[in-house]
NUKOL-437651 format. One record per residue (C-alpha): residue number from 1; residue in one letter; x, y, z. Coordinates in Angstrom, 1 decimal. Example, Ala and Ser with C-alpha at 12.3 -4.5 7.8 and 13.67 -1.06 7.14 Angstrom:
2
SENU,1,a,12.3,-4.5,7.8
SENU,2,s,13.7,-1.1,7.1
//
This chain:
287
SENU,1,x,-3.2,-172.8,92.2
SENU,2,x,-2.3,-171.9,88.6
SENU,3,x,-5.2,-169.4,88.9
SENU,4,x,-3.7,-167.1,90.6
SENU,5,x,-0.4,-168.0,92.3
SENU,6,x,3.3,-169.4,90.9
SENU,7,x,4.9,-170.9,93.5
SENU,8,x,7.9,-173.8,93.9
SENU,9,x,8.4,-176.4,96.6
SENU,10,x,11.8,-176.7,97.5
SENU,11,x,12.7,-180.1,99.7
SENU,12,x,16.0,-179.8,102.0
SENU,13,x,16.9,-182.6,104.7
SENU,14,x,17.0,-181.0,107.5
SENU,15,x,20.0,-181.9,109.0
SENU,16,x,22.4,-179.5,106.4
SENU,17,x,23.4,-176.1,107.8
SENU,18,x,22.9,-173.4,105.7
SENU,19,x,23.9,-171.0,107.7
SENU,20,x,27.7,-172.2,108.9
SENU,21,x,28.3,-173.4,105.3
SENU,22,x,29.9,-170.3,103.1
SENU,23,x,29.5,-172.6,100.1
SENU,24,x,25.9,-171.5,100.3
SENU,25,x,23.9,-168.5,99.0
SENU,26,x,22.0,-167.2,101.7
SENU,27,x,19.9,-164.5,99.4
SENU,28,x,19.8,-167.1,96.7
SENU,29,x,18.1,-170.0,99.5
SENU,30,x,16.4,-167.4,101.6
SENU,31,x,16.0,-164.1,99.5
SENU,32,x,12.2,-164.5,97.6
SENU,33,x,10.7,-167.4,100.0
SENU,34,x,7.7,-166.8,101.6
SENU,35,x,7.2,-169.5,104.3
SENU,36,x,9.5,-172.4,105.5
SENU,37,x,8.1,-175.8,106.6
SENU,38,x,9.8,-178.1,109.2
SENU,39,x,8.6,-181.4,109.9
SENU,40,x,9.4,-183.2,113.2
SENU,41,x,8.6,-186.7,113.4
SENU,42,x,6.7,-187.3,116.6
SENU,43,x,7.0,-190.6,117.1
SENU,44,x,10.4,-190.1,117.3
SENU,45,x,13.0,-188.4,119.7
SENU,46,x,12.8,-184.8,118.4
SENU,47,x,15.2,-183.0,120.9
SENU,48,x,17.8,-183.1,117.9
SENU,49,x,15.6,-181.5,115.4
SENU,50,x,14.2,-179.0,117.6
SENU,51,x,17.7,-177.8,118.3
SENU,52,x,18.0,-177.6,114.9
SENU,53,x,14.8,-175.5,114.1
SENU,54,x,16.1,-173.4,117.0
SENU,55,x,19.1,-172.3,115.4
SENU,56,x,17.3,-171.7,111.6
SENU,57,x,14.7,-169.8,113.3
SENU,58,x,17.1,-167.4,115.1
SENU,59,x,19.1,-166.8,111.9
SENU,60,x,16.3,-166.3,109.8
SENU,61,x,15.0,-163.7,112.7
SENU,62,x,18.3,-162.3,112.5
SENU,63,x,18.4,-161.9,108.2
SENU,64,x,15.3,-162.6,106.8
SENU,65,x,12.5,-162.0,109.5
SENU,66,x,9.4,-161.7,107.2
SENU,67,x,9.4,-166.0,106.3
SENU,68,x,6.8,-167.5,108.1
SENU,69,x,7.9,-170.9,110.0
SENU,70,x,5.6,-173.3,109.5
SENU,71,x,6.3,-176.4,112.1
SENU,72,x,4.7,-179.6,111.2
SENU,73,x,4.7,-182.2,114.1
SENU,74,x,3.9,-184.8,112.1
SENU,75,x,3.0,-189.0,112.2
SENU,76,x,0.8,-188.2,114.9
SENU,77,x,-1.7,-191.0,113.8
SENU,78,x,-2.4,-194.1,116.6
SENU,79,x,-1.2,-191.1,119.5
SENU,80,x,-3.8,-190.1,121.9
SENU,81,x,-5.1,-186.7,122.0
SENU,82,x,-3.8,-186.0,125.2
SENU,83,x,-0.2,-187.6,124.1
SENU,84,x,-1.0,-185.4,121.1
SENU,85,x,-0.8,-182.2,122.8
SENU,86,x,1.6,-182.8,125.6
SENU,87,x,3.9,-183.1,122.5
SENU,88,x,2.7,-179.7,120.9
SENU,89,x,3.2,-177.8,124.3
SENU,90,x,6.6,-179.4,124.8
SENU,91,x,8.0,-178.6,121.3
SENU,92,x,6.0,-175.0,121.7
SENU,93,x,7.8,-174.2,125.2
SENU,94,x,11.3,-175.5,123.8
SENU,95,x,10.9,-173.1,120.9
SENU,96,x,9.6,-170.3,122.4
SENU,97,x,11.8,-170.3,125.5
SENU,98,x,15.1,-170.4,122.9
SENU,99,x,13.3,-167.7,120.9
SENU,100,x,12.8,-165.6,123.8
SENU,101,x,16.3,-166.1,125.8
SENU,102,x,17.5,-164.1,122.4
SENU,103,x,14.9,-161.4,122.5
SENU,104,x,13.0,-162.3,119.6
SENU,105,x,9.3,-162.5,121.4
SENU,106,x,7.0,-162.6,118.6
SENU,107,x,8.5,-164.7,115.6
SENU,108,x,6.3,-165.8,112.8
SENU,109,x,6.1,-169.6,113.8
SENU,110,x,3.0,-171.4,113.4
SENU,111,x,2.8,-175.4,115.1
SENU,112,x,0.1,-178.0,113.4
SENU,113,x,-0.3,-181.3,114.0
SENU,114,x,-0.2,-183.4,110.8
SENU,115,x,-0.6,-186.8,109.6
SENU,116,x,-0.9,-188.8,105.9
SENU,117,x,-4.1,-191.0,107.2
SENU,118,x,-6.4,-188.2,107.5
SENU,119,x,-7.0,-184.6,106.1
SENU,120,x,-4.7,-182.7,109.0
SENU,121,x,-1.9,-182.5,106.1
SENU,122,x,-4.2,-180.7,103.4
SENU,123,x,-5.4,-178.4,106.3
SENU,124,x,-2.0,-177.3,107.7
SENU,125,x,-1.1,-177.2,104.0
SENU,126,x,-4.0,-174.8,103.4
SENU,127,x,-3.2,-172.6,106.7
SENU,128,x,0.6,-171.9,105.0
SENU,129,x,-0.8,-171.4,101.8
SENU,130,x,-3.6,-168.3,103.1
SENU,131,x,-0.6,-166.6,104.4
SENU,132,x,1.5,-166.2,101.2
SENU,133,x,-1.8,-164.3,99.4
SENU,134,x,-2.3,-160.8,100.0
SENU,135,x,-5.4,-160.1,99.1
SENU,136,x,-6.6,-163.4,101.8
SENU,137,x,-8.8,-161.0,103.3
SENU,138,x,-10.9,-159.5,100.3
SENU,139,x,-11.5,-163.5,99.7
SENU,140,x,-12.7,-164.0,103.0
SENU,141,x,-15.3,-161.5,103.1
SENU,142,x,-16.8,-162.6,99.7
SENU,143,x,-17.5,-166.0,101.1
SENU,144,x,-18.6,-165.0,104.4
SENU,145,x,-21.3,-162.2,102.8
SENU,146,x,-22.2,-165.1,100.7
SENU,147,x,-22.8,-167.3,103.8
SENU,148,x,-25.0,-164.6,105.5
SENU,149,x,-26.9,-164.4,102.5
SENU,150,x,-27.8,-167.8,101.7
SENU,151,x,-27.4,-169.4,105.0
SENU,152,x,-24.4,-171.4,104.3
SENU,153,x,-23.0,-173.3,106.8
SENU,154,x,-19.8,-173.1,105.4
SENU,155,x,-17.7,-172.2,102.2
SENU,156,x,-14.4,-173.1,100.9
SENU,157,x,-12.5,-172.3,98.1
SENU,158,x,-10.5,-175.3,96.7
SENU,159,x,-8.1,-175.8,94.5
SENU,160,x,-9.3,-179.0,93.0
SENU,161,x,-5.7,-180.4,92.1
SENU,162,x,-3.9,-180.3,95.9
SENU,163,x,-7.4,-180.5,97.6
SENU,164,x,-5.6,-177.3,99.6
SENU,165,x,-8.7,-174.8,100.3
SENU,166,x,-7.3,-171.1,99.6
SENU,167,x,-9.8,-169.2,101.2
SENU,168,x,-13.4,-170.0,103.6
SENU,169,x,-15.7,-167.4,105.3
SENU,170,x,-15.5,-166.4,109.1
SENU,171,x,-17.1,-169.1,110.6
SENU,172,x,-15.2,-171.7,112.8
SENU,173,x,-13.9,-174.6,110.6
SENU,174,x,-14.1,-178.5,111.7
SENU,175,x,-12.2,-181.3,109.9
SENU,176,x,-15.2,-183.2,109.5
SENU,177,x,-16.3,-179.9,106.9
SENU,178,x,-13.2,-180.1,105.2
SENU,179,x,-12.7,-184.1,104.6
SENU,180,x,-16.4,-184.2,103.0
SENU,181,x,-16.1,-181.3,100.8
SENU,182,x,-12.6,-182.4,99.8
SENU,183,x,-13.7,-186.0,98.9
SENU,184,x,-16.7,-184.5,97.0
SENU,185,x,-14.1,-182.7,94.5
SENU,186,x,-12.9,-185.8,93.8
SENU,187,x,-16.2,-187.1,92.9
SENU,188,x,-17.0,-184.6,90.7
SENU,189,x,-14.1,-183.5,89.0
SENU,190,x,-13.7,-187.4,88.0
SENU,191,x,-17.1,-187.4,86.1
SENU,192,x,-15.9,-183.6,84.7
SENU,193,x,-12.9,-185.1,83.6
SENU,194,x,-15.1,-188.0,81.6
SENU,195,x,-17.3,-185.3,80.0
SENU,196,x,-15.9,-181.8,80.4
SENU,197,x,-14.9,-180.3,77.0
SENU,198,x,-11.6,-178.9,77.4
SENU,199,x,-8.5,-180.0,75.3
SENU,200,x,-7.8,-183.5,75.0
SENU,201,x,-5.7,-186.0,73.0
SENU,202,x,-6.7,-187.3,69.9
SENU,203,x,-6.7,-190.8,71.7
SENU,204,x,-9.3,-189.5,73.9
SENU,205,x,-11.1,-187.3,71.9
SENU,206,x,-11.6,-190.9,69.1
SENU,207,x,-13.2,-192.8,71.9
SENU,208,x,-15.1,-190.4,73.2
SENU,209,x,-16.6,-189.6,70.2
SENU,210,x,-16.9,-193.8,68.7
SENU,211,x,-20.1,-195.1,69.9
SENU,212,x,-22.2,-195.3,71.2
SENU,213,x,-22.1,-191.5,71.3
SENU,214,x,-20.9,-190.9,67.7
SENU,215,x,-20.9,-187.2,68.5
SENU,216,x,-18.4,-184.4,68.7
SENU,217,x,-17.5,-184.0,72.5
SENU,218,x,-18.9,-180.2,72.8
SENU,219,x,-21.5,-181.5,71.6
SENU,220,x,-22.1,-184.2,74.4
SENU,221,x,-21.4,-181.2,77.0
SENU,222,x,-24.2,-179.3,78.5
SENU,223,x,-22.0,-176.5,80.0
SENU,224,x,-18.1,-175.8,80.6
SENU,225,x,-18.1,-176.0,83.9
SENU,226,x,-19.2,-178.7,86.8
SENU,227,x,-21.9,-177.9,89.3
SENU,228,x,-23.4,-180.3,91.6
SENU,229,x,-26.0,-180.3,94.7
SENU,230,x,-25.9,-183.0,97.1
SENU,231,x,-27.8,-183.8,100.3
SENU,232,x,-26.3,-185.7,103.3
SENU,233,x,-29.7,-188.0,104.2
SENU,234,x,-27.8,-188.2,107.8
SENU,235,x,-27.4,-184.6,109.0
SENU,236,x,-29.6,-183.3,106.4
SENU,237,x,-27.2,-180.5,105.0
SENU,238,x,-26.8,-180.4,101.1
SENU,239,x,-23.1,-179.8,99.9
SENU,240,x,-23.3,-177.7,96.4
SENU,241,x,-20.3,-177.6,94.5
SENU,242,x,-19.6,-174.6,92.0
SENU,243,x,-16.4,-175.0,89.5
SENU,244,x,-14.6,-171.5,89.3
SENU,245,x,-12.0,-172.4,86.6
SENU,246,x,-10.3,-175.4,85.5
SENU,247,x,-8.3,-175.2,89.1
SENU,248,x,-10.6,-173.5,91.7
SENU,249,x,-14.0,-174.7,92.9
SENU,250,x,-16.5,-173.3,95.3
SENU,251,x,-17.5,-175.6,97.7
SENU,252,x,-20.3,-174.7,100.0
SENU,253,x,-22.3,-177.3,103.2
SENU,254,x,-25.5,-175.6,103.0
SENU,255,x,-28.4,-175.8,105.7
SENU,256,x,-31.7,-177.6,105.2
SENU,257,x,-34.0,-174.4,105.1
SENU,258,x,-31.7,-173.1,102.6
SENU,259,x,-32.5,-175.8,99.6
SENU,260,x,-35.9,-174.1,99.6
SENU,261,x,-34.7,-171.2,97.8
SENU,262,x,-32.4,-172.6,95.1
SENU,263,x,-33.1,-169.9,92.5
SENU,264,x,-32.0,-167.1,94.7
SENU,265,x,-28.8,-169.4,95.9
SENU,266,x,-27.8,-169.8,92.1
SENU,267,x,-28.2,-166.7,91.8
SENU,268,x,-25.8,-165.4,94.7
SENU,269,x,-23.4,-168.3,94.1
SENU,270,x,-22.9,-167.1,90.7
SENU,271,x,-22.6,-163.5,91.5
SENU,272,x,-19.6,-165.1,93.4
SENU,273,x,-18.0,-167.0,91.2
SENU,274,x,-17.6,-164.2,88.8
SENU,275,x,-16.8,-161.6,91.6
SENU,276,x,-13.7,-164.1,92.2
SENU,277,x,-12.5,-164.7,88.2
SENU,278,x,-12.7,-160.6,87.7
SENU,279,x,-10.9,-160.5,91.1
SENU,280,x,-8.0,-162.8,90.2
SENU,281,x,-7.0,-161.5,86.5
SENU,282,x,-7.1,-158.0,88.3
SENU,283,x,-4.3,-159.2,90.8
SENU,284,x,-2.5,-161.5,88.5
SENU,285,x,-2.3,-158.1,86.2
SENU,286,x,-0.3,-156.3,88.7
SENU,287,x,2.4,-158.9,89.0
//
């Protein structure tokens, strides 16, 4: 997310008080943060650590009431759906009701069910990521005017590195979107690495260029950037892939009526792309 955003992860256990510990600086932890993540294991007794987000959340309501709380329940892989959400609603209620006994009715706290064997970790990783950017909304509508115009299905804006999608138009998102687009960036950015022309090593740059090409890289490269059509032979919907810059990509499921008009879909797409590069060093210059 170089593009547009610096950001830092920091990792705390979640056992340490930081609020009954006067060795710690609260505006130092605190101050400049933007959303705090807590992960409960749910295949595990969680009363303890929802006791624990209980009291964070109520001091951070009480000092610092702006940082979204982002609650992963997490490991829910091999649980039923139904076991799934009887855990949500009971962690939910527990939080709430604590919340709410101490007059704080709407806090900023967000629940997602996570796990590492599927994409529910990228997408709740997403979800936290869209509230730290301002201008969210401005993204939004770019990609949603673009669906209307070329009769998208649906349209993401990835950053290729984290697989984390930034932005997507107005229409309801399902996982099964988001895990195909997400492994097609991997496809593609894996051939762009092999013969995309940015800056390499002198290691690669000698091999590249030994034979059988026995040419200078930029001069094997057709363009700077990757772009890609695919169509799913199942459901019949082709999947085009637009790069931004080095670290975004435009990833769009496209319906089968739409692959008729190509030229007028390259044509919006690209309108796009640029819309979003002017848009970014515009808000990067105000920072």
């Amino acid at each position: 997310m170089a593009s547009f955003m610096d950001y830092q992860v920091w990792d705390f256990p979640g056992q340490i008080d930081f609020f009954e510990n006067p060795n710690f600086d609260m505006d130092a932890i605190f101050g400049e943060i933007g959303a705090l993540i807590w992960v409960i294991d749910a295949q595990d007794d969680y009363l303890e650590a929802v006791a624990r987000l209980n009291a964070t959340v109520l001091n951070l309501q009480r000092f610092y009431p702006n940082i979204n709380i982002e609650v992963f329940i997490h490991k829910v892989d091999g649980l039923s759906d139904d076991y799934k959400l009887d855990i949500q609603r009971d962690i939910t209620i527990r939080i709430q009701d604590e919340l709410s006994d101490h007059g704080f009715e709407n806090a900023p706290v967000t629940f997602h069910l996570t796990s590492i064997y599927n994409h529910s970790i990228f997408e709740a990783f997403s979800k936290v990521i869209q509230k730290l950017i301002p201008q969210l909304g401005t993204l939004e509508a770019m990609l949603t005017n673009l669906c209307r115009t070329c009769r998208f299905e649906k349209a993401y804006l990835f950053d290729v590195l984290s697989k984390i999608y930034i932005a997507t138009d107005s229409a309801t998102a399902d996982m099964a979107s988001y895990e195909i687009c997400s492994d097609y960036i991997d496809v593609i950015i894996d051939i762009t690495e092999v013969y995309g022309s940015w800056p390499r090593s002198d290691g690669q740059r000698k091999r590249l260029e030994a034979e059988p090409w026995n040419a200078k890289v930029e001069d094997q490269v057709a363009c700077n950037w990757a772009e890609s059509c695919m169509v799913l032979h199942d459901s019949q919907r082709p999947i085009m892939l637009r790069e931004v810059d080095r670290y975004l990509a435009l990833v769009a499921i496209m319906k089968e009526d739409s692959y008729d008009r190509m030229p007028l879909v390259n044509m919006n797409v690209e309108a796009v792309v640029q819309g979003v590069t002017e848009f970014f060093e515009i808000t990067k210059s105000r920072k």
